[in-house]
Short mmCIF file of the C-alpha atoms (twelve columns), coordinates in Angstrom:
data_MODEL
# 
_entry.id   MODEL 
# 
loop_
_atom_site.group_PDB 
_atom_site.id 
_atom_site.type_symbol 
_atom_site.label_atom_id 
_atom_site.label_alt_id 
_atom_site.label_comp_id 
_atom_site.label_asym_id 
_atom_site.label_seq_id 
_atom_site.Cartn_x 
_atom_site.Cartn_y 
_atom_site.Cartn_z 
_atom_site.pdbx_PDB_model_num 
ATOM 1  C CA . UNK A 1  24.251 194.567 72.755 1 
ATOM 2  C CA . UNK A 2  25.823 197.519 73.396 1 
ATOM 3  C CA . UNK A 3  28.996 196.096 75.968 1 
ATOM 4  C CA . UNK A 4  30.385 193.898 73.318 1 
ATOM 5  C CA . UNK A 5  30.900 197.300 71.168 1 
ATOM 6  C CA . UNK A 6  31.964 199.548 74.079 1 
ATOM 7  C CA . UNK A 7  34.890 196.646 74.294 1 
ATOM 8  C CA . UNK A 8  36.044 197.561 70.840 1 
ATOM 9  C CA . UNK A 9  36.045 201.386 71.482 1 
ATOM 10 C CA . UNK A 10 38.646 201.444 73.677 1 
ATOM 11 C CA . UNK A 11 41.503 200.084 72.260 1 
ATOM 12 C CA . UNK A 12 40.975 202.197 69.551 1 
ATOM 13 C CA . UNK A 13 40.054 205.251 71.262 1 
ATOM 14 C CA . UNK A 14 43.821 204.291 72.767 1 
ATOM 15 C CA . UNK A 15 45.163 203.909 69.421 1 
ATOM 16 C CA . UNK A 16 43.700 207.293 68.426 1 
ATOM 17 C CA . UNK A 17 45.957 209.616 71.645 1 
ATOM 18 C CA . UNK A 18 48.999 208.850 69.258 1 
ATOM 19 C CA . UNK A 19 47.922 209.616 65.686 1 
ATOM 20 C CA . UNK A 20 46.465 212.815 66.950 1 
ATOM 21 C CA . UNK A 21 50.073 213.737 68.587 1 
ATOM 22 C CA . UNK A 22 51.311 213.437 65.319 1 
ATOM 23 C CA . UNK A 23 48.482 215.254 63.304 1 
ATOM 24 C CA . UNK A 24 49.338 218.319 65.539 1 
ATOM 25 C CA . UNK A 25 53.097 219.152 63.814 1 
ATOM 26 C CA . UNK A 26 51.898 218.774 60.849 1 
ATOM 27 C CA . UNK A 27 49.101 220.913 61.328 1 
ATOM 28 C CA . UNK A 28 51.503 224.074 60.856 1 
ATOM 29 C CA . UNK A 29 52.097 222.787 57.535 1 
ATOM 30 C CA . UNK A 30 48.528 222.349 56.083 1 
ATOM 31 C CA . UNK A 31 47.673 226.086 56.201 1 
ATOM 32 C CA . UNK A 32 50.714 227.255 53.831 1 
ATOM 33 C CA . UNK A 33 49.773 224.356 51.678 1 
ATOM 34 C CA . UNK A 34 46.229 225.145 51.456 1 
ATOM 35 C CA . UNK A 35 47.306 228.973 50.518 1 
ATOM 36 C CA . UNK A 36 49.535 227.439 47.742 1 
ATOM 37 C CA . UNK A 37 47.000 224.942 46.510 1 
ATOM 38 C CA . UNK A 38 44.383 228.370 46.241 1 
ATOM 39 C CA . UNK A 39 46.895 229.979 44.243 1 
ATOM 40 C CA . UNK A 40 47.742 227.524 41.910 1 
ATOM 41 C CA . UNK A 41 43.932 226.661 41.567 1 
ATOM 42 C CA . UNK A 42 43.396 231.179 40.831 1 
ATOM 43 C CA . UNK A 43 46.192 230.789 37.975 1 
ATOM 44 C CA . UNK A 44 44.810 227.373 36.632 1 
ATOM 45 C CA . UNK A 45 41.202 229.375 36.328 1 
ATOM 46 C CA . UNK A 46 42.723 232.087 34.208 1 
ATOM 47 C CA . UNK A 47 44.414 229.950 32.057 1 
ATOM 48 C CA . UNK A 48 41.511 228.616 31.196 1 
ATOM 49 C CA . UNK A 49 39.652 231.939 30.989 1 
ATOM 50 C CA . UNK A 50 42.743 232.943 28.918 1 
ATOM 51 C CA . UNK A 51 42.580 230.145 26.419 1 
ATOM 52 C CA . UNK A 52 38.671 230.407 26.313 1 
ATOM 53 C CA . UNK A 53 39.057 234.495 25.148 1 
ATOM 54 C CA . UNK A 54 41.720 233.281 22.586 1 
ATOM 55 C CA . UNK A 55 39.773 230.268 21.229 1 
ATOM 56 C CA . UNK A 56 36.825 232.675 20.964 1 
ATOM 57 C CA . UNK A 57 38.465 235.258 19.189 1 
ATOM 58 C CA . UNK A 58 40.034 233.000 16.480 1 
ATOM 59 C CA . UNK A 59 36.593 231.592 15.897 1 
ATOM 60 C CA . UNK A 60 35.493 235.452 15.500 1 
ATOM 61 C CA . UNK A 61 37.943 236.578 12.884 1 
ATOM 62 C CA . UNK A 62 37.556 233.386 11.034 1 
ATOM 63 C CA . UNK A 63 33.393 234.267 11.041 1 
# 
């Protein structure tokens, strides 16, 4: 049960040696990306937070 399985393994544990060769340059890249994605997602929250406060303020004088 198990052989038959084992036989497709292989050829794509072989296929996998490559892919990773490439992953690793691009891993340099992923880290400033990550810090730029963080950023935008910190200025995306207080936009919100800003247009929450002004909503809620509008809605205050109007009451």
């Amino acid at each position: 049960m198990h052989k038959p399985l084992n036989a497709y393994h292989k050829p794509l544990n072989a296929a996998h040696k490559p892919l990773n060769a490439y992953h690793k340059p691009l891993n340099p890249y992923h880290k400033p990306l990550n810090a730029a994605h963080k950023s935008i997602h910190k200025t995306m929250t207080q936009i919100k937070k800003i247009k929450g406060h002004s909503l809620m303020n509008i809605s205050g004088k109007r009451a």
